[in-house]
N, C-alpha and C positions, 0 to 999 in steps of 0.2 A: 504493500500500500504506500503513496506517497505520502509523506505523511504532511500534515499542515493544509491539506487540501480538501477535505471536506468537513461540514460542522455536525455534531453528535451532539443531541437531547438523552438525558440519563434520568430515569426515573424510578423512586424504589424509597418506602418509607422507613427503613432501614440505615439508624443515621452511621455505624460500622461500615455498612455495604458501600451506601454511599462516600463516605470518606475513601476508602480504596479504589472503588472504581475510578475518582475525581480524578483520583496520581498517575493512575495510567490512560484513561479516555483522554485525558486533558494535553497530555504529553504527543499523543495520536492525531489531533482535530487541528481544525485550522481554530474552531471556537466551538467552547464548550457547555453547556447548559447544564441545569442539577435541577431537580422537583421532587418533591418530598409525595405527592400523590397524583391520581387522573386529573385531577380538576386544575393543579398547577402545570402540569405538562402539557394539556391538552393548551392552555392560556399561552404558555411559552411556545409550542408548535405555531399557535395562530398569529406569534408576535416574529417569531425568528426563522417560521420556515427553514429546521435542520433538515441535514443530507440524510442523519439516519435515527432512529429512534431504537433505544433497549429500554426493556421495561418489567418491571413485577410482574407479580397477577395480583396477588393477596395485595390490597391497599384500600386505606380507609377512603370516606367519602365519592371515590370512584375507581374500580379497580382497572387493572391493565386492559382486559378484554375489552369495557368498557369505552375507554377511552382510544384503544384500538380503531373501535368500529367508528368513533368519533373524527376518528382522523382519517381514514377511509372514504366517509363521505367529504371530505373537502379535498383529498389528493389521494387518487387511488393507486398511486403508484412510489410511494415514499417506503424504503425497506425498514420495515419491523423486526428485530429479536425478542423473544420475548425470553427473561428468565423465570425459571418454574420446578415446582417439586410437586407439581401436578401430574398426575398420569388420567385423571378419569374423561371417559370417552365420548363424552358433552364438549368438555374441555377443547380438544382437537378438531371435533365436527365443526364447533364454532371460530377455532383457529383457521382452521381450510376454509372454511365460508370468508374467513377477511384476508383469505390471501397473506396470511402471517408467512416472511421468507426463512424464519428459522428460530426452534429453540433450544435453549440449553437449560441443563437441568443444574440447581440449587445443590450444593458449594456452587460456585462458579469456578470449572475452568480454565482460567486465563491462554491457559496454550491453548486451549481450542477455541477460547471467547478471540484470539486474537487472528486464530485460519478465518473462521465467520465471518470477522470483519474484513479482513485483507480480500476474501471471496467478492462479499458485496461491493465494496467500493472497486475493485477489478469491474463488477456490472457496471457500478453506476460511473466510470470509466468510460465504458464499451455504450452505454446509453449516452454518454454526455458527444461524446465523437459521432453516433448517431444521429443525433441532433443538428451537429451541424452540418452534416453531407447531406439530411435530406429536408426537404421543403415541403412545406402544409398547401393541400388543394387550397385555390384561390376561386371564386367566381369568377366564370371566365364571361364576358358579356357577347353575344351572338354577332358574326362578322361572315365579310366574307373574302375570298383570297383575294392578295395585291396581286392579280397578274405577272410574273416575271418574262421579260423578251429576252427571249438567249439566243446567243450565235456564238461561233466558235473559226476563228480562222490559222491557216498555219502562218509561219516563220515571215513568209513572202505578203503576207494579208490576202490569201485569197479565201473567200469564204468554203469551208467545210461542214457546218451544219448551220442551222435554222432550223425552232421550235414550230410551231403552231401561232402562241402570240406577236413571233415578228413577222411571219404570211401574212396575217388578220390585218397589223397595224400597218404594213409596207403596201401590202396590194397586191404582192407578190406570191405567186408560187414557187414552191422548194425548189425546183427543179429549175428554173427561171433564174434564180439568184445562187446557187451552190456551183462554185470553182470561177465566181465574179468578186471583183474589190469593193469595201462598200462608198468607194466613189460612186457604184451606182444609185445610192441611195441619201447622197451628201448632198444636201441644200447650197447653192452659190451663195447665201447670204452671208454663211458661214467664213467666216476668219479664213486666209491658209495658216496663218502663226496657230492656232488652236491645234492642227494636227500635225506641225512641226514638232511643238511643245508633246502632242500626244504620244508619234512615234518615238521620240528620241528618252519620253518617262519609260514607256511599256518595252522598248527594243536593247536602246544602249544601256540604260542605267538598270533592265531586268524589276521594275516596281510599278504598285499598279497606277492606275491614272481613274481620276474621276471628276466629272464635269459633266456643266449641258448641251446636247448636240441637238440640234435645228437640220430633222430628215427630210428628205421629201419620197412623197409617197408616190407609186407607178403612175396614178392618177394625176401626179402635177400639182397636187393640195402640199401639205406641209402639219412634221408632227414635231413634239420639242420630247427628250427620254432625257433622264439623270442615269449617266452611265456609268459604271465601274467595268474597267478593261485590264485585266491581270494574268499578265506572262506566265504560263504553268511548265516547272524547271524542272528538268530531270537531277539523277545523284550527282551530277558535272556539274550542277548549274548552267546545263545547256537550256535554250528555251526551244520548248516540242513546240508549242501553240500559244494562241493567247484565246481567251473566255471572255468576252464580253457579256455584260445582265444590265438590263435594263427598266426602267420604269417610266410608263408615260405619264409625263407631266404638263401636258399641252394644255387643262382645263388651267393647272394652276397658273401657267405664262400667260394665259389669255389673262386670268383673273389680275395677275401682276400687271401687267401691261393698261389691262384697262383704268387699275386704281393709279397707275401713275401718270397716268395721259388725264382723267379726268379727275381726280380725287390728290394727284399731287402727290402722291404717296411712293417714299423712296422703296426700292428695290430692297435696300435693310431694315427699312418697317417691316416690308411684308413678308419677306422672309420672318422675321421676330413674330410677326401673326401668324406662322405657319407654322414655327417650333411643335408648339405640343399637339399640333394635330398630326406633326410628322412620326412625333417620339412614340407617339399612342399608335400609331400603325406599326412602326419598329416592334414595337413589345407587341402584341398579338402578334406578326409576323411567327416571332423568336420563340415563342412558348405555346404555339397551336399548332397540331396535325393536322392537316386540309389535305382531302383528297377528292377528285369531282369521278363520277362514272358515268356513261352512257345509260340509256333508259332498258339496255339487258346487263349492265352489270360490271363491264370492260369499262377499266380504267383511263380519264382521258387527261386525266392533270392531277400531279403532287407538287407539293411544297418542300422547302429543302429540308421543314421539321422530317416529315414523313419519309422522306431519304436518307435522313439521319440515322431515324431511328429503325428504319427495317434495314439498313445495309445495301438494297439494292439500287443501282440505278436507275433513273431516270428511262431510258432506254429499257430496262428489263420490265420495268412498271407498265408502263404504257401498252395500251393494248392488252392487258392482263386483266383476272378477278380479282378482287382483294383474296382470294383463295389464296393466291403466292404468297400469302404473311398469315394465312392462318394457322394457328397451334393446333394439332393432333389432341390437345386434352379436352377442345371444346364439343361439347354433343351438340351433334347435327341439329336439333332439336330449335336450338338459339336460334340458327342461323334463319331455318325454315319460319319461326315467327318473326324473326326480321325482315324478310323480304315479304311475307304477307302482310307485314304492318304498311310497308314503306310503298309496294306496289298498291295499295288502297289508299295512296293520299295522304298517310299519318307521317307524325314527323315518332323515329324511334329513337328513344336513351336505352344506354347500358352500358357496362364494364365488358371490355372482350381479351381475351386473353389472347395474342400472338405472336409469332417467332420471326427474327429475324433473318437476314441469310446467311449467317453462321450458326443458325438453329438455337442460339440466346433469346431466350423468353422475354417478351415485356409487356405491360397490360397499359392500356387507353380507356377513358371514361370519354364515352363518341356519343356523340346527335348526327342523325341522319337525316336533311332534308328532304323531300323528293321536289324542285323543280320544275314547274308545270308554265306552258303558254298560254297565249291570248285564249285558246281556247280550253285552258285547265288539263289540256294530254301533258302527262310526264315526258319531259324530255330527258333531264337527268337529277342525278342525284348527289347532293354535297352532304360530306364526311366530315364535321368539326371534332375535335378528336385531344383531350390534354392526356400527358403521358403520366400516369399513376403510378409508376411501377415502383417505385422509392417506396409511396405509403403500400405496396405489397409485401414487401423487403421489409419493411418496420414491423406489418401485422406479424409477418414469419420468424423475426427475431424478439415478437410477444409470445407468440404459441412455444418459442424453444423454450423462454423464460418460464414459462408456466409447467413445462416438461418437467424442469429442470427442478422449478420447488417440487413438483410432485414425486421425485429421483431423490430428494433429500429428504423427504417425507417417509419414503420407505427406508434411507438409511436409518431413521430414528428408531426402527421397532428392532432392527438387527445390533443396533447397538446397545443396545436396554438389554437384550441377549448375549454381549459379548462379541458380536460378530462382527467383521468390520467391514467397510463400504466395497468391496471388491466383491464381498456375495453377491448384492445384490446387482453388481454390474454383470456378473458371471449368467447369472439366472437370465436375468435381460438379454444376453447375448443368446444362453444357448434356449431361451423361449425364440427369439427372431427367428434363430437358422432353423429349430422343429418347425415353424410357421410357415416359412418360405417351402421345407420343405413338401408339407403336409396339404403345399396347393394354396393356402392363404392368398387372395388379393394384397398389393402392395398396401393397400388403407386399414386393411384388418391385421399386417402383419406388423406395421409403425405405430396402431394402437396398443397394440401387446406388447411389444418394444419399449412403451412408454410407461402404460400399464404394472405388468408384472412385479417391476419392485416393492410397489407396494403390497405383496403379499401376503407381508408378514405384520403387517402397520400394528392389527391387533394385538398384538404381545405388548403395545403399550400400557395394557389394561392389566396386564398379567404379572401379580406381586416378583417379585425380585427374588425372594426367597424360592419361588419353584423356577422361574424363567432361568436362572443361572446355579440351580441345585445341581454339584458334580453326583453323578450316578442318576439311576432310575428312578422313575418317580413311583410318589406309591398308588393307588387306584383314586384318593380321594382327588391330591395333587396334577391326576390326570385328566379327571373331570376338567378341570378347571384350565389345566391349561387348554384342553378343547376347545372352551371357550371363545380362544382368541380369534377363530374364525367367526361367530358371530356379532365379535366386538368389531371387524374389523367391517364387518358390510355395516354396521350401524354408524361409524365412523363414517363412510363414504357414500351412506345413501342422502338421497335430497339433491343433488346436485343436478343441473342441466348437462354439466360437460361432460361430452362421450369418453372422454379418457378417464375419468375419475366414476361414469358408470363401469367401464369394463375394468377396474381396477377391483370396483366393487364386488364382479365376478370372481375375479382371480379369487381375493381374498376371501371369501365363502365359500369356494367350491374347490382350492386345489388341494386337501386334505379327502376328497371324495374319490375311491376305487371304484376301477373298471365294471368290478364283481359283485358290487354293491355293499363292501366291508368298510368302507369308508365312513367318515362324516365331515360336517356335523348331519344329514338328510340321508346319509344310505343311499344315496344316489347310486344309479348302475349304466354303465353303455352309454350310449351318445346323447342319453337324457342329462350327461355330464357336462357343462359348454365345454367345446373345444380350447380356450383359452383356458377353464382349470385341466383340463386331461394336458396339456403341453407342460405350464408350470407346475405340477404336480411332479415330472418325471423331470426338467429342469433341476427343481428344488430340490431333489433325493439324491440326484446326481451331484451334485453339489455338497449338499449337509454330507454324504457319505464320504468325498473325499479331502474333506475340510476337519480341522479340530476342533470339537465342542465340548464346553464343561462338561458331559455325562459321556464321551466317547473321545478316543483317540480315533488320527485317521485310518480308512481304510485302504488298503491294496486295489489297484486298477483290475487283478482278477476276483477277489472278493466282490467286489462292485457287479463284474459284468456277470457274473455267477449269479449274483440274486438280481439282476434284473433279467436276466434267460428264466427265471424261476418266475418271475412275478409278470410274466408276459403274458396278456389276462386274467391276470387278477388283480393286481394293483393299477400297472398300467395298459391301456388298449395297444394291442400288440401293432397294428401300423406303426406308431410311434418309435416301439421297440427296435422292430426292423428297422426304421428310418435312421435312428441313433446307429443300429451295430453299422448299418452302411455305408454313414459318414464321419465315422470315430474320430478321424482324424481334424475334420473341424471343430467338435467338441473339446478335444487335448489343446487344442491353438488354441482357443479362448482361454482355459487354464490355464495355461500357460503364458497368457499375453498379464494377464489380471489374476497373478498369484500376491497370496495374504504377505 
């Protein structure tokens, strides 16, 4: 942790406690706080806004839980410790409902009160650098594209391409004007100093040139563009071509013209009048996807956001569906109500998910206009489009976060037993590979993945004196450690989130046999979820060749011996078979994640 770098609130009616924490919290923090109970922390939070908060439970006038949830509702994402010599199973359901990120139990551990801390502020770290790489959706106000004129000529200036908008604006067809100079498209009014100064920016000095040129068009009329012409270098600093882009600006020269012929109005007035109408199309420009399509679907114009962000060219765009950027994960389904929105006249919102052409994913929050003429027939259709993929990227590093308290959550019951955090990664790992192997979808086997550790959460309910008694327990003592599977669904029932539902499973169901010898319900056969039949054979696999208060370890033939033996009957023999046949990625995980 760096230290001096974020502020800690301490709270704990305990004026011992408090005195020692002070010498070491204090020494840690950039600034440090102290409250005697809820009601004074909860005042101090709402005055000082700390980075982190530890807390009691037991406290007069308001106790920790209390004032927990208090500060919940105003910042739901400021990390909580809470310290505790609580175990009961109220206690924890109501910790996991406020999102509490960790507790430690009464003495306090300083070496471990001080990993905790070094953990969180590593997050709140990785969250403050978050912050500043990505940006909050804005209102974006409805527009529509600036037009861009492009051409592109080589070394000698002969012209080598022309879009569409310099056809339109010239008069001119492609063919007409491609392997021509655009002398033929140079107004006589025009300066020759202007494209002396032109060639000699864009050719000898290799840098770009920008100004206004005064065209004339096939028809003999006259048009004014603001153009930037930019020499494009190879790794010599040879120049291949130059790229001119341009923008028609002829309403605004007339407008210029006419306020200074009749209104007297300089040329750097009006420019000064035009600033923020110019800045304010710059920014939409610069932070909008714009894509136009034909009235079947074939792409007729993007913007250079839209070619940013897909990778592809200009050239490979055109003439295409938006199909060439669609993601593989989106169901057809979307797309089919989009275009029966859009082909009846509606304008469509939504989130879409799509890949670029290096197959990198990025998502777009798009409106679809559909485009209709004097007589309401669609002609085409415009794509507004902000790119959201940052707030995708932040949701995905919320879901990990949440994983992650859930991952610590289940260390808490293994450690109350002795065990140390490598179990339950071991378990985690070798529930994925059973999963993947057993046919799981990739969604069913990331939830088990995240799930499982919490297996064992209920032994938080389970006295000390049986949970870490070396040798056997006696029948009464057994009872009761049973228990812990029903303390542990009670623990995690309530909740909406599917991970902390399927957790719920594990933890009730992976003490239940094939054969129906199990419990705590005598479950049998595949009335068992498949998520406890995997961590069930996980967990044995593990606790067997791991050291426990009541056993030394086992031998890897003693192992595969009683699980050839318990092959329908403890566990459903698929599994069995799937284990003996990939043994060796089982040993790697052990081996990766030993105690």
């Amino acid at each position: 942790m760096k230290e001096n770098q974020f502020t800690i609130l301490f709270v704990d009616d305990e004026s011992d406690i408090r005195e020692e924490m002070e010498m070491y919290l204090r020494n840690i923090s950039k600034e440090f706080y102290l409250a005697e109970n809820g009601v004074e922390g909860l005042k101090l939070f709402k005055e000082k806004k700390p980075d982190l908060i530890l807390s009691d439970i037991v406290m007069p006038k308001m106790n920790g839980l209390e004032m927990s949830e208090e500060i919940r509702n105003i910042c739901s994402d400021v990390p909580i410790i809470l310290l505790t010599g609580n175990s009961d199973a109220e206690f924890f359901k109501k910790a996991i409902d406020l999102s509490i990120d960790k507790y430690i139990n009464k003495p306090i551990n300083l070496k471990l009160l001080n990993k905790t801390i070094n953990q969180i502020t590593k997050n709140l770290n990785t969250k403050l650098e978050i912050k500043k790489q990505a940006t909050l959706l804005e209102q974006y106000k409805e527009t529509v594209d600036m037009s861009s004129i492009v051409s592109k000529t080589d070394i000698e200036g002969n012209i080598t391409y022309v879009n569409e908008q310099f056809c339109l604006i010239s008069g001119y067809k492609d063919f007409e004007i491609l392997g021509k100079k655009h002398n033929l498209i140079k107004h006589p009014d025009m300066d020759a100093k202007i494209y002396t100064n032109l060639w000699k920016t864009i050719k000898r000095d290799k840098k770009p040139w920008s100004g206004e040129l005064k065209n004339k068009k096939k028809d003999g009329t006259h048009y004014w563009v603001d153009t930037t012409i930019n020499p494009i270098l190879d790794h010599d600093n040879n120049i291949i071509e130059f790229i001119a882009l341009r923008r028609d600006i002829t309403h605004e020269v007339q407008m210029r013209d006419y306020f200074k012929n009749e209104l007297n109005i300089t040329n750097k007035q009006f420019s000064s009048a035009l600033n923020i109408s110019k800045e304010y199309e710059k920014a939409i420009n610069e932070s909008t996807v714009v894509s136009r399509t034909d009235a079947s679907g074939k792409i007729i114009y993007v913007n250079d956001q839209y070619i940013d962000i897909s990778g592809f060219s200009k050239e490979e765009l055109i003439g295409k569906t938006n199909r060439i950027v669609r993601h593989p994960d989106n169901p057809n389904k979307i797309f089919e109500d989009l275009w029966n929105v859009i082909t009846s006249g509606q304008i469509w919102h939504g989130v879409l998910k799509n890949q670029s052409k290096n197959k990198k994913p990025y998502w777009i929050n798009t409106t679809i206009v559909p485009i209709t003429n004097e007589n309401k027939k669609i002609i085409e259709y415009m794509a507004i489009s902000n790119n959201v993929t940052e707030i995708f990227y932040l949701h995905s590093e919320i879901e990990n976060t949440q994983k992650d308290v859930i991952y610590k959550m289940g260390q808490i019951g293994e450690t109350r037993s002795q065990e140390t955090g490598n179990h339950v990664k071991r378990v985690a790992n070798y529930s994925k590979i059973l999963a993947k192997l057993y046919g799981l979808d990739d969604k069913k086997v990331n939830l088990l993945y995240s799930a499982s550790p919490m297996h064992d959460i209920g032994k938080v309910g389970i006295p000390d004196s049986i949970l870490n008694k070396p040798g056997k327990l006696n029948d009464e003592e057994w009872e009761i450690m049973k228990t812990h599977t029903q303390i542990g669904k009670e623990v995690l029932s309530g909740s909406l989130r599917e991970v902390l539902n399927a957790a719920r499973v594990v933890a009730y169901e992976h003490h239940e046999k094939w054969d129906g010898s199990g419990y705590p319900r005598g479950l049998e056969g595949e009335s068992i979820h498949i998520f406890g039949r995997i961590t069930a054979l996980a967990d044995v696999f593990d606790a067997l060749g791991s050291n426990r208060c009541y056993k030394k370890t086992w031998s890897d033939e003693k192992i595969f011996k009683l699980f050839k033996e318990e092959r329908g009957k403890h566990f459903e023999p698929r599994l069995v078979d799937l284990f003996f046949e990939n043994l060796d990625m089982f040993l790697n995980i052990r081996n990766k994640f030993k105690d």
